[in-house]
C-alpha positions in Angstrom: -1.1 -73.2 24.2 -2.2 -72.4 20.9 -5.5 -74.1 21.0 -7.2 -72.5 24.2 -9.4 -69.8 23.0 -8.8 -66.2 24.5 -10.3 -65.6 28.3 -12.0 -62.2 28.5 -10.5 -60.5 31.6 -13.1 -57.7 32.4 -11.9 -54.8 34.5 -11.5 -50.7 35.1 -8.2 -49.6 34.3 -8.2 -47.7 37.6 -7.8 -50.3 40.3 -5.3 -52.7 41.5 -7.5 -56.5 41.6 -7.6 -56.6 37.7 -3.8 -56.7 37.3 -3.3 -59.4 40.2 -5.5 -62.0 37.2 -3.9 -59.8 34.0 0.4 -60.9 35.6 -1.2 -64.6 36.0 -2.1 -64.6 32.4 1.0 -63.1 31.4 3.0 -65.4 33.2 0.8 -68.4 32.6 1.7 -67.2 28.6 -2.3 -67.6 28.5 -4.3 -66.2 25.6 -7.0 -63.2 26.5 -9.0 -60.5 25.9 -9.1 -57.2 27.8 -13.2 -56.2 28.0 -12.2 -52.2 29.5 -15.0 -50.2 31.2 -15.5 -47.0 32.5 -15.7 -47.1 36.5 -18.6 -45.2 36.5 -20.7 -48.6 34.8 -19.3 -51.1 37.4 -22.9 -51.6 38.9 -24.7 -51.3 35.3 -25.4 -54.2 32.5 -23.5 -55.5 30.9 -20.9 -56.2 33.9 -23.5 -56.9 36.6 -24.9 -59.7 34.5 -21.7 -61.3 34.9 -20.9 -60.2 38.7 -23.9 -59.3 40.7 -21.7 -57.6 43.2 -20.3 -55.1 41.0 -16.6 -55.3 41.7 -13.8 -55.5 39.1 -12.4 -58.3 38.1 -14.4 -61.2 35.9 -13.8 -63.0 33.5 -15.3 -65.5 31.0 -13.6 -68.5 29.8 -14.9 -70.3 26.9 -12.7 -73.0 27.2 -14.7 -74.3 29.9 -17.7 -72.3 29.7 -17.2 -70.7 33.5 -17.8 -66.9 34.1 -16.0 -66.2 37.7 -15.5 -63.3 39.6 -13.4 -62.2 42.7 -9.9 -62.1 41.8 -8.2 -64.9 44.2 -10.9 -67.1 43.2 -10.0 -66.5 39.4 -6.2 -67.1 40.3 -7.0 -70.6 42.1 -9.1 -71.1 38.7 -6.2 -69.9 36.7 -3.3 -72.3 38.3 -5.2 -75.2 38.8 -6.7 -75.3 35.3 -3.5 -74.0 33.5 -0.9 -74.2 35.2 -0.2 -77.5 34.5 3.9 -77.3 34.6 3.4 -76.0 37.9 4.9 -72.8 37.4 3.5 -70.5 40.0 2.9 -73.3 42.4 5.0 -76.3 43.9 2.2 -78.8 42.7 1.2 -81.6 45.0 3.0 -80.6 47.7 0.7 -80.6 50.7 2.4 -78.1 52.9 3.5 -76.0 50.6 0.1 -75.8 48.5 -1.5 -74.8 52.0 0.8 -72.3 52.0 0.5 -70.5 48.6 -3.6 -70.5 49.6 -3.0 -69.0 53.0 -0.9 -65.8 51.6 -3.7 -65.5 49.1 -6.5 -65.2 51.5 -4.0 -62.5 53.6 -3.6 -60.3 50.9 -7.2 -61.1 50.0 -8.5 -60.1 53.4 -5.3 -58.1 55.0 -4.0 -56.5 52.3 -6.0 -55.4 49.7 -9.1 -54.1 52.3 -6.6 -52.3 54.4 -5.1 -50.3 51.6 -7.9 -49.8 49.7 -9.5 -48.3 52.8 -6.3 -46.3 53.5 -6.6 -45.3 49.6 -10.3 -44.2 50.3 -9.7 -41.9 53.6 -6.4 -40.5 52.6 -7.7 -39.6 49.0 -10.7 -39.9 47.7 -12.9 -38.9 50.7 -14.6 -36.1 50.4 -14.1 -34.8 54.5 -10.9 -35.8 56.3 -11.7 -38.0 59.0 -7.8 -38.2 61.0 -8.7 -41.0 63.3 -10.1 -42.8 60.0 -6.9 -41.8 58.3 -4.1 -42.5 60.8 -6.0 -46.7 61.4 -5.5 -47.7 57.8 -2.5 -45.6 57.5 -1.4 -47.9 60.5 -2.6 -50.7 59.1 -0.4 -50.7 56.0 2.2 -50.3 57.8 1.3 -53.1 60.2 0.7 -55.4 56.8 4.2 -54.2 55.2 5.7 -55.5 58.6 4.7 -58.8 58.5 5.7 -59.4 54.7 9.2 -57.9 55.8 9.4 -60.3 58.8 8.5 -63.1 56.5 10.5 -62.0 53.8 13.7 -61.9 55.9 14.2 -65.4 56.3 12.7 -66.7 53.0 13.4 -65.1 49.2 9.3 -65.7 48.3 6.2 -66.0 50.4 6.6 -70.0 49.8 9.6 -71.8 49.4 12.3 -71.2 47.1 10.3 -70.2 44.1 8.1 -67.1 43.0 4.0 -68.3 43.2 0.7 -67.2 42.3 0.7 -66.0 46.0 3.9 -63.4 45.6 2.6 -61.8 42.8 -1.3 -61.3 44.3 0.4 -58.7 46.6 2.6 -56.5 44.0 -0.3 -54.5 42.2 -1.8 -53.0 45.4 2.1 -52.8 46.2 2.6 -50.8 43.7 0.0 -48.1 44.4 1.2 -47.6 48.0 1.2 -43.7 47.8 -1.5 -43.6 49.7 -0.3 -42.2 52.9 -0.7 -38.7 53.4 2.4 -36.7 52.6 4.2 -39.8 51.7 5.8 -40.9 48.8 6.5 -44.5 47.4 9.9 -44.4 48.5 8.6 -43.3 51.8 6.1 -45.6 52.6 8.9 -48.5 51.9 11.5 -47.1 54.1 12.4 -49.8 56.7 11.0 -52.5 54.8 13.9 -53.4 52.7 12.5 -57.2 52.6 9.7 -55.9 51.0 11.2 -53.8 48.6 14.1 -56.3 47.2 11.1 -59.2 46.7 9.1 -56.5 44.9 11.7 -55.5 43.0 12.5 -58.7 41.7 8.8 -59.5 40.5 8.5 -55.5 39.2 11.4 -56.1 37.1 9.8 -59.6 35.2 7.9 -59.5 31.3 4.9 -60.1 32.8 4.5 -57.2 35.3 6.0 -54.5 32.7 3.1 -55.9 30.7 0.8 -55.2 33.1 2.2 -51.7 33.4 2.1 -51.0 30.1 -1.2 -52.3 29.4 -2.7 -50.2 32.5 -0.7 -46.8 31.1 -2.9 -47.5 27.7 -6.6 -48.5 28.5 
């Protein structure tokens, strides 16, 4: 793909949405350009210009002239203007397409709220609320059980391959210390589903990448 221009990826190192687009562009071998801010100037120009919400990530292609925020949004983009091997979907395939897209939208409206909310009332709150805490504590538990039960009958969220829909979930995966008291490991015990399909994606190019790049900016 040496003749698509680089896509600027905007985004604070901090967070987990950024890396869900940075591991499509890795894996989609796509050419781009990390624009890295301070959290602090989320709601200030430049960035707001781009997203008028305020939220991390966007990005700008120039191939195609589109500027697009919220992250599943920029991983449809992503697939169906790149991806045209399909190799982090199972192309045309009606059910299984519906499929990809309805994992998406869980991790986009179970997932990543739920843990970021744990995230918020277990850490970064200034007064500890514990009827605050011990709901999204709950509730990632209650998301971690239904990838498990999924996960124990199929190796991927969809069919017999990895998608665009497996990896959406391993960034805010991968911050999961978020429990109070808890570590990683801890959080994970029981849900060995869970952890041997993590794993597997953890241990790819792309996602090292991702780490590494995080680790840096």
């Amino acid at each position: 793909m040496t003749d698509i221009q680089p896509i600027k990826l905007w985004l604070t190192p901090p967070g987990p949405n950024p890396y869900k687009v940075l591991v499509i562009l890795e894996e989609l071998s796509l050419p781009y350009e990390i624009i890295s801010f301070k959290f602090d100037d989320v709601k200030k120009p430049p960035f707001v210009t781009l997203n008028p919400n305020g939220r991390v990530p966007a990005i700008e292609d120039p191939n195609t002239g589109l500027t697009l925020w919220e992250s599943g949004a920029i991983i449809l983009y992503l697939v169906e203007q790149y991806d045209t091997q399909g190799r982090l979907t199972h192309g045309d395939k009606v059910v299984e397409r519906n499929l990809e897209r309805q994992w998406l939208m869980f991790q986009m409206s179970g997932q990543g709220p739920y843990f970021g909310q744990a995230a918020w009332f277990n850490i970064l709150h200034p007064e500890r609320i514990p009827s605050a805490m011990a709901r999204y504590s709950a509730e990632v538990r209650r998301i971690l059980s239904i990838l498990d039960g999924h996960l124990a009958t199929s190796p991927y969220l969809v069919g017999d391959k990895l998608t665009y829909a497996d990896f959406s979930f391993i960034p805010w995966n991968s911050m999961v210390d978020i429990l109070p008291g808890e570590s990683k490991e801890e959080v994970f015990k029981g849900y060995k589903n869970v952890v041997r399909w993590q794993d597997s994606i953890m241990a790819r190019d792309s996602w090292k990448k991702c780490v590494d790049t995080r680790a840096i900016l």
